[in-house]
Backbone as JSON, one array per atom type, in Angstrom:
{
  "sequence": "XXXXXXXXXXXXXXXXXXXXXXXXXXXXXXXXXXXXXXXXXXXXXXXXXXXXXXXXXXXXXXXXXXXXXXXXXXXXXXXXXXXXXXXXXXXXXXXX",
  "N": [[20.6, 88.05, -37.29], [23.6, 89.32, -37.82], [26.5, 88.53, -39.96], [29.59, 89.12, -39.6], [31.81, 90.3, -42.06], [34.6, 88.97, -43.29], [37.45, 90.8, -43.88], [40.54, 90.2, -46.16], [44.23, 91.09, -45.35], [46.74, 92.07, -47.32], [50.19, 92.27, -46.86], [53.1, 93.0, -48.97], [56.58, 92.29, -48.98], [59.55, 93.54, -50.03], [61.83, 92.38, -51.94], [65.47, 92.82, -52.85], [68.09, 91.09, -52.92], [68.17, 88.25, -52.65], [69.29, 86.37, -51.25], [70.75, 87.33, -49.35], [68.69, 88.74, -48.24], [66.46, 87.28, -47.53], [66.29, 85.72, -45.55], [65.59, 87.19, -43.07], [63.44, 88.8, -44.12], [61.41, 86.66, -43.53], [60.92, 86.16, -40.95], [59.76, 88.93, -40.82], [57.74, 88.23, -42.06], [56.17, 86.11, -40.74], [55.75, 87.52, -38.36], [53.33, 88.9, -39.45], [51.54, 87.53, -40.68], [50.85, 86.61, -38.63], [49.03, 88.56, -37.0], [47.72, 88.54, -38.78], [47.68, 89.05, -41.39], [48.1, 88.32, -45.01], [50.39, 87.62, -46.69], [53.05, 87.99, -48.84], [56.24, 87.61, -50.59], [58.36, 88.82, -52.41], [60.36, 89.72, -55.36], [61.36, 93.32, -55.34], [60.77, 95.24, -57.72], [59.06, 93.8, -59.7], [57.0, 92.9, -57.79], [56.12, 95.55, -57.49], [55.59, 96.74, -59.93], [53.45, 94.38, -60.45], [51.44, 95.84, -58.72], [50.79, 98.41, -59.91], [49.82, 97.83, -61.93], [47.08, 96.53, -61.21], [46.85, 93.78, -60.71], [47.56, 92.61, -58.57], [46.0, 92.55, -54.87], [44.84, 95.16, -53.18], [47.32, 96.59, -50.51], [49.84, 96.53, -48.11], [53.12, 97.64, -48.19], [56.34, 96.76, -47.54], [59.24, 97.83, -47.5], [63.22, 97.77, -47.38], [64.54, 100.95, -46.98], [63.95, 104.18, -47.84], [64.64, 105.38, -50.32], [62.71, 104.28, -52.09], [60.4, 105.09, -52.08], [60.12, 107.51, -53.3], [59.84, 107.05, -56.02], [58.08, 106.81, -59.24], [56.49, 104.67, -59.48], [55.56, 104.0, -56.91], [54.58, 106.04, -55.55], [52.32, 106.95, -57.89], [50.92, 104.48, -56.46], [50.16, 105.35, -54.23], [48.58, 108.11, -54.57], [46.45, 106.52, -56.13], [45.73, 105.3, -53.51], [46.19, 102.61, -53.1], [48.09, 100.88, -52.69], [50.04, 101.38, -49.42], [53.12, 102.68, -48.32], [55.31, 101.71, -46.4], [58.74, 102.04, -44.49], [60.94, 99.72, -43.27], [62.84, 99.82, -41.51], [62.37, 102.49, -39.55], [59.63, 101.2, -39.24], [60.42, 99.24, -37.49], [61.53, 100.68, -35.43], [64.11, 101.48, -35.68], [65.64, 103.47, -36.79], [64.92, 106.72, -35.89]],
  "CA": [[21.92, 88.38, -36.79], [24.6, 90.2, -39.13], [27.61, 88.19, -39.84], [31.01, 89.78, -39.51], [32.67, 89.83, -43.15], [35.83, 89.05, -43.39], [38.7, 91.54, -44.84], [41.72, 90.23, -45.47], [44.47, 91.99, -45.9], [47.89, 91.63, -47.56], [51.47, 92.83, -47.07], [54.24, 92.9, -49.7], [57.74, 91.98, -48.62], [60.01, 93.16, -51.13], [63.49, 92.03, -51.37], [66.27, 93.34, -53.75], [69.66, 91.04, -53.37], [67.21, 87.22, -51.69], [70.57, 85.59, -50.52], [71.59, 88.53, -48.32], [67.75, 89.73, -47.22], [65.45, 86.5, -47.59], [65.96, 85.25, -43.99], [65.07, 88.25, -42.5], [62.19, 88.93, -44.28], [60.98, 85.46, -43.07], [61.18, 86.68, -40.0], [59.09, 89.32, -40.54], [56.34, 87.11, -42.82], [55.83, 85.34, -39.67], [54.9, 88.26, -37.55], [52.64, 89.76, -39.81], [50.61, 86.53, -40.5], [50.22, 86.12, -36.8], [48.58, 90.02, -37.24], [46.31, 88.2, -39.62], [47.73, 89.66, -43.05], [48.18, 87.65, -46.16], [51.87, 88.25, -46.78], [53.36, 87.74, -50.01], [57.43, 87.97, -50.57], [59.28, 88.95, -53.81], [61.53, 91.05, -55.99], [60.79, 94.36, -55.67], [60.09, 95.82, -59.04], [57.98, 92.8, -60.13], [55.66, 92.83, -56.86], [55.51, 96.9, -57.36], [55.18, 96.21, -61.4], [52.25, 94.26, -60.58], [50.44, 96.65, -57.91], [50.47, 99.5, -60.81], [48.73, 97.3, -63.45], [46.2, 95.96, -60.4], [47.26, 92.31, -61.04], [47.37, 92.5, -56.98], [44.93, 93.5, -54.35], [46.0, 96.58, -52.26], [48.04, 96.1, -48.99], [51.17, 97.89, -47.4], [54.42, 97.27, -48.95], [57.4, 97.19, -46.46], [60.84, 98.16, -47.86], [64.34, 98.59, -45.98], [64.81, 101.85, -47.11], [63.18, 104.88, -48.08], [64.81, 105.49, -51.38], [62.0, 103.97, -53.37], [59.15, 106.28, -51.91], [60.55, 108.84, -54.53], [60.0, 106.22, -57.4], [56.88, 107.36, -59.95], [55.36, 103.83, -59.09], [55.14, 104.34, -55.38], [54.12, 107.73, -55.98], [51.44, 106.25, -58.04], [50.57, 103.62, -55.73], [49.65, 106.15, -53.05], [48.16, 108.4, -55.07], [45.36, 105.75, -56.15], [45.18, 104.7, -52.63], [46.43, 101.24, -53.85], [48.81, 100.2, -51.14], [50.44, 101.97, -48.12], [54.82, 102.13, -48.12], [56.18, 101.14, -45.05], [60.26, 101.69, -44.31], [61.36, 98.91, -42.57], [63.85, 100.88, -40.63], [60.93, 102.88, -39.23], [58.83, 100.45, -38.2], [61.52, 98.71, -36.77], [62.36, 102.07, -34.5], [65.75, 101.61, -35.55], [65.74, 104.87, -36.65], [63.69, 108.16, -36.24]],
  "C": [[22.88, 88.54, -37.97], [25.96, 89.29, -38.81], [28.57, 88.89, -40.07], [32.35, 89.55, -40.94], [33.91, 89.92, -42.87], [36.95, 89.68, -44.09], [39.77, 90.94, -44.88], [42.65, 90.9, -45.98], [46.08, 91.45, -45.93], [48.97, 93.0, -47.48], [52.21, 92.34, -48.33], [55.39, 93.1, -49.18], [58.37, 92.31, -49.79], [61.58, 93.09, -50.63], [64.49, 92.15, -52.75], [67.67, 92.19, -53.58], [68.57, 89.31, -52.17], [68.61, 86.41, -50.84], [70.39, 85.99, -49.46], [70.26, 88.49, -47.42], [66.58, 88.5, -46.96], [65.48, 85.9, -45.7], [65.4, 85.89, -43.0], [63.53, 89.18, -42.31], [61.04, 87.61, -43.78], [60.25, 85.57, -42.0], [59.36, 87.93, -39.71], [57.48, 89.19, -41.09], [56.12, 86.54, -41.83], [54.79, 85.98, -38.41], [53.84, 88.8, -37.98], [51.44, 88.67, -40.22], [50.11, 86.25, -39.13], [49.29, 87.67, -36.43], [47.72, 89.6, -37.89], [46.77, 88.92, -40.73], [48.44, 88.21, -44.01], [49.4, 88.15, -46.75], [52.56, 87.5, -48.08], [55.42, 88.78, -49.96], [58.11, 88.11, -52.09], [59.91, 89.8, -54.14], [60.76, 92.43, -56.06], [60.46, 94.96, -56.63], [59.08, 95.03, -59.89], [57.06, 92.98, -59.24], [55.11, 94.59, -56.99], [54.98, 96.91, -58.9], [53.21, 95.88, -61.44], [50.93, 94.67, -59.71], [50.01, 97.25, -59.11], [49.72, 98.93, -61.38], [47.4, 96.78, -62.56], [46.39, 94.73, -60.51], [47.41, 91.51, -58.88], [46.68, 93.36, -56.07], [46.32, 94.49, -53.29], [46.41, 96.11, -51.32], [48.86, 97.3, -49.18], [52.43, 96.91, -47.5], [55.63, 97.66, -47.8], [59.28, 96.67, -47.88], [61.89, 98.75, -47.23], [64.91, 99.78, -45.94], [63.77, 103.02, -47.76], [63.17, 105.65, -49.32], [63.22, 105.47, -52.18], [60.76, 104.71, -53.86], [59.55, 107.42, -52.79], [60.14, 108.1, -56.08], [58.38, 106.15, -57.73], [55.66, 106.46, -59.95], [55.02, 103.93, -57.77], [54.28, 105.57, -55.4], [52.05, 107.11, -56.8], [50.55, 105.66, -57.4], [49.44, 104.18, -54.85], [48.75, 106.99, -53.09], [46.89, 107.71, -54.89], [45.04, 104.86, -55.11], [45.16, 102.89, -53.12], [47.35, 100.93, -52.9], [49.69, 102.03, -50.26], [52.26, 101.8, -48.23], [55.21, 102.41, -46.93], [57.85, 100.98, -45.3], [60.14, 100.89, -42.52], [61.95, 99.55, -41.16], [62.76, 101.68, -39.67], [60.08, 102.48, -38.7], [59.3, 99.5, -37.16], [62.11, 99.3, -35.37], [63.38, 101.27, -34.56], [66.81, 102.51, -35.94], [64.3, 105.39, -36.61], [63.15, 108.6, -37.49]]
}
C-alpha cells in the first residue's frame, strides 16, 4: 500500500508599514493555515529578497496591491515558476 506524501505548502504575507497592516494580516495567517499552508509574515522586500536568491521554498505571495507585480523581482519570481502573486484586493473580491 502507497503512502500519501505529504506537500506542504507555504504562503508569504508581506507587509510594508506592520503597525497599520499587521493585524489584518493575522487575520488572514489564520485562514490560510486552516487551508493547510505554512504561512510565513514579513517585510516585503526582505521575504521577496529572499525568494530570488532561493533562501525560501516556493509558495504564493499575497500583497494589498498590485503595484509590485511590475517589480523585476516578481517578474522574476514568476518567470522561474518560484512563487505565485496574489493581490489581496482580488482575492478578497473587493474589487474586480
Amino acid at each position: 500500500m502507497k503512502t500519501k506524501k505529504s506537500v506542504r505548502r507555504y504562503a508569504y504575507i508581506l507587509v510594508e508599514v506592520g503597525k497599520r497592516e499587521f493585524e489584518s494580516r493575522l487575520v488572514l495567517k489564520r485562514e490560510l493555515e486552516g487551508r493547510g499552508f505554512t504561512v510565513i509574515i514579513g517585510l516585503k522586500n526582505l521575504l521577496i529578497d529572499l525568494l530570488v536568491i532561493s533562501a525560501l521554498p516556493k509558495g504564493i505571495i499575497f500583497d494589498k496591491c498590485a503595484q509590485l507585480s511590475s517589480n523585476w523581482r516578481i517578474k522574476y519570481l514568476k518567470k522561474k515558476d518560484i512563487s505565485s502573486y496574489e493581490n489581496l484586493i482580488k482575492q478578497l473580491g473587493l474589487r474586480k
